[in-house]
Every structure is written in C-alpha cells, then in structure tokens.
ROVEXZA-293267 format. One record per residue (C-alpha): residue number from 1; residue in one letter; y, x negated, z negated. Coordinates in steps of 0.25 Angstrom, whole numbers, always signed. Each point is the difference from the previous one (the first is absolute). Layout:
BEGIN
pt gutor:NUM nuke:A north:Y east:X up:Z $
...
This chain:
BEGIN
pt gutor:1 nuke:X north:-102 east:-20 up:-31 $
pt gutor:2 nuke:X north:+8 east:+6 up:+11 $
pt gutor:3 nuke:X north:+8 east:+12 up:+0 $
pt gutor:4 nuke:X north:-10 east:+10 up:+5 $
pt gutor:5 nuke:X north:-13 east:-6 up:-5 $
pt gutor:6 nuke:X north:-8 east:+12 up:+4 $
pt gutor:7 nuke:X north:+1 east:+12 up:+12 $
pt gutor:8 nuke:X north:+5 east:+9 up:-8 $
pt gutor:9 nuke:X north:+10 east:-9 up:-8 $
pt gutor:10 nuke:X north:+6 east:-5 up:+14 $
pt gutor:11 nuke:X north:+1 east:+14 up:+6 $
pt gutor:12 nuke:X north:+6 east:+5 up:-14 $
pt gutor:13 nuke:X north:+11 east:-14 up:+4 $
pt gutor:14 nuke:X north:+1 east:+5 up:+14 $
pt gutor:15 nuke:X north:+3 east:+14 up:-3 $
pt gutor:16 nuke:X north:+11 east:-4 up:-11 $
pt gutor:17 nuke:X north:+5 east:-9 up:+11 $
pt gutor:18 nuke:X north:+2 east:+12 up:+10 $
pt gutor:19 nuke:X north:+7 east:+11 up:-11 $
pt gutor:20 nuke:X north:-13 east:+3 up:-5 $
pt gutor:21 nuke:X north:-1 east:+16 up:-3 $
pt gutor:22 nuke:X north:+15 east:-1 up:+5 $
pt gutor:23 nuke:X north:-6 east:-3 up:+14 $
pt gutor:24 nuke:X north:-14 east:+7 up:+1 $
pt gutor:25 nuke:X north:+0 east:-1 up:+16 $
pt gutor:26 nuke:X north:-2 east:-15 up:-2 $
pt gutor:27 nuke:X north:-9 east:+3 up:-13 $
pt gutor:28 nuke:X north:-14 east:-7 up:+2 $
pt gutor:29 nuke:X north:+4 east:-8 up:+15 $
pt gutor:30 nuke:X north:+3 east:-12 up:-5 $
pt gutor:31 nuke:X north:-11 east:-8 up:-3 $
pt gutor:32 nuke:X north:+0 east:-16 up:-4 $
pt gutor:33 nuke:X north:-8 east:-6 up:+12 $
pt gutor:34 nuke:X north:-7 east:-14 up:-5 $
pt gutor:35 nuke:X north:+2 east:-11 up:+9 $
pt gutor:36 nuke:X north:+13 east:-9 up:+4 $
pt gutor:37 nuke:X north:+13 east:+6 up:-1 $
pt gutor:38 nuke:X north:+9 east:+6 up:+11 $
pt gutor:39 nuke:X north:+13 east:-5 up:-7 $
pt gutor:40 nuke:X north:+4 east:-12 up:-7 $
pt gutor:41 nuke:X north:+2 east:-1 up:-14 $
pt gutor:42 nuke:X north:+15 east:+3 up:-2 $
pt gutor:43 nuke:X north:+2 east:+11 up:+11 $
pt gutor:44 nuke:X north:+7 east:+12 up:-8 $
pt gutor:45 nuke:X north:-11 east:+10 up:+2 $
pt gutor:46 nuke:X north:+7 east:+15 up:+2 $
pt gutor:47 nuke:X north:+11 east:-5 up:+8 $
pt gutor:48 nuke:X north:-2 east:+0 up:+14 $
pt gutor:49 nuke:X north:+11 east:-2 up:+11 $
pt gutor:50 nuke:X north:+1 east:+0 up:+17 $
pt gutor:51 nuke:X north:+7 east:-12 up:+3 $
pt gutor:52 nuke:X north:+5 east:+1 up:+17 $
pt gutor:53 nuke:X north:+2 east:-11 up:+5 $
pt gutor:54 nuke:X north:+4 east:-2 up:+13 $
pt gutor:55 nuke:X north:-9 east:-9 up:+12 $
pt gutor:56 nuke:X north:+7 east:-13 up:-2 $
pt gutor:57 nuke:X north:+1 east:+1 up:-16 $
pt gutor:58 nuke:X north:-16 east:+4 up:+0 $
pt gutor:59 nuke:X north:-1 east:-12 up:+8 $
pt gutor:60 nuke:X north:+8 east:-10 up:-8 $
pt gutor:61 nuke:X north:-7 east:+6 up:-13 $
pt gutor:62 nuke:X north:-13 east:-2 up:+4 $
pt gutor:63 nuke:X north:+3 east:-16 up:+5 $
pt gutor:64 nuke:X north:+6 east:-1 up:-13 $
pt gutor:65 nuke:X north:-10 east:+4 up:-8 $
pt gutor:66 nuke:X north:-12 east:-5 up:+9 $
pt gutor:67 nuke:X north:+8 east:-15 up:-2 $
pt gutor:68 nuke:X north:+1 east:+2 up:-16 $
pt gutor:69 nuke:X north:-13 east:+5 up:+0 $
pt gutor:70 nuke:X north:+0 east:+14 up:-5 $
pt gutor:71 nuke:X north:+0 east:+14 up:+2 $
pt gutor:72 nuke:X north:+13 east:+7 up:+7 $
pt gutor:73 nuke:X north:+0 east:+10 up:-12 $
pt gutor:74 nuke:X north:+1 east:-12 up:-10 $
pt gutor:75 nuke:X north:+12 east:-6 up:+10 $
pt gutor:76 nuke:X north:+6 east:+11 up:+0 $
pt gutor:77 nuke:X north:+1 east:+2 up:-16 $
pt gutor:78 nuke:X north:+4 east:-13 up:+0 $
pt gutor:79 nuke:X north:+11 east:+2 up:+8 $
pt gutor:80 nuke:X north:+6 east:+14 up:-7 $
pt gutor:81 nuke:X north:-2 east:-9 up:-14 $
pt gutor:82 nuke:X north:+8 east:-12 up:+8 $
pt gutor:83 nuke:X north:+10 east:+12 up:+3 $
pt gutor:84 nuke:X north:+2 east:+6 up:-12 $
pt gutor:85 nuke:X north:+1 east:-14 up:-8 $
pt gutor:86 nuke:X north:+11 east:-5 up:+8 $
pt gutor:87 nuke:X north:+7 east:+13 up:-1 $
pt gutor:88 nuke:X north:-1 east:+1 up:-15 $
pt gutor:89 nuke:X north:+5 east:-17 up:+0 $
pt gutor:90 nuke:X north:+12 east:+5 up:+8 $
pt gutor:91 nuke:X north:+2 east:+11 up:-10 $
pt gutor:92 nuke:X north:+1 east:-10 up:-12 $
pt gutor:93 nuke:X north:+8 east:-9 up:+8 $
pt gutor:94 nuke:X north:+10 east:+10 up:+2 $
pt gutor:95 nuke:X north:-1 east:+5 up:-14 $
pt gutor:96 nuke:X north:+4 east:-14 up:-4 $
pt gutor:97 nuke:X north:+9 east:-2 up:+10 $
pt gutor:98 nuke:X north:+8 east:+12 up:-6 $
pt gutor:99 nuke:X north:-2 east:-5 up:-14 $
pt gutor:100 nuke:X north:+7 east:-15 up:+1 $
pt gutor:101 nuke:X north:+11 east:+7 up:+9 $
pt gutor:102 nuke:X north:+2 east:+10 up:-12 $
pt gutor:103 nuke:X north:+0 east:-12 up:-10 $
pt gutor:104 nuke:X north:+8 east:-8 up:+6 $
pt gutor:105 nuke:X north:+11 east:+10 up:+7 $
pt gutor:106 nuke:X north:+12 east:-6 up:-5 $
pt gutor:107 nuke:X north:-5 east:-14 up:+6 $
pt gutor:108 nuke:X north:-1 east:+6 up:+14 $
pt gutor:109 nuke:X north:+12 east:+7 up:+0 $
pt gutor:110 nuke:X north:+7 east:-12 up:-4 $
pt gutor:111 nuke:X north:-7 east:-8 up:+11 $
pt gutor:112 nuke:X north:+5 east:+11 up:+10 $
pt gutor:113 nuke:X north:+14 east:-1 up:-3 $
C-alpha cells in the first residue's frame, strides 16, 4: 500500500508536505495526479535551484548528457556530487598530510638541515 492509498489520505500527505495549517495558501492544491512520474526516484523534492549557464556550457551539457544518455538535470547532479567528492578527498588528503607532518616534525627538520 502506498503512502496515500486514498484521496483523502494523499491530500492529508500533500498538505503535511506543504506546512499543513502552517501554510493554509497551499492547503488543499496539491493533489497526487496518478500516472507516470515527473521526477526521478532520487530527486530531493522541496529543494529547487536555477542553475545559469551560459550558451557554450548549455551546449556542452546537453552533448554530454545526449552522449551518456540521460537527462541534463541528472548530468548536472552528477557533476555537483563529482564536485563535492573531490573537494571532500582533497580535504582528507590535507588533513592527513598535516597529521604525518605533525608526527614526524623532528624527522623533517632534521632532513632540512
């Protein structure tokens, strides 16, 4: 049984989903529409952004994601978690790189002499 297994029930969801009472102008206007899904599975419903891009980068997105068969929006999400992986890997190299040199001080000023 799904979530919302009657009318009411998934209006009840929606509205829990909008603030419920907390937002009474979105109170009874969202409504589960049956059919196929506008979103993939793992998009983060409730968090929205405007990504500009300029000609050249639209273009080379949409090669991109044409070539690897899949939406622009899912190239680009891969590209900010690519981003943010490598950034926290350089972290944790750094990190590390800060430990050994802390550990092994003496040694490397030794070595400089």
């Amino acid at each position: 049984m799904s979530i919302a297994s009657t009318a009411s029930d998934c209006n009840l969801h929606c509205n829990k989903l909008a603030g419920g009472t907390a937002n009474p102008r979105l109170r009874g206007k969202l409504m589960h529409r049956p059919g196929p899904r506008r979103y993939q599975g793992d998009t983060i419903t409730g968090m929205a952004m405007t990504l500009r891009l300029t000609e050249d980068e639209q273009a080379a997105l949409r090669q991109r994601a044409e070539r690897e068969g899949i939406s622009m929006q899912d190239a680009a999400r891969r590209a900010v978690r690519d981003y943010v992986a490598r950034g926290e890997h350089r972290d944790r190299v750094a990190e590390a790189a800060e430990r050994v040199k802390a550990a092994h001080a003496e040694a490397l000023r030794r070595l400089g002499e």
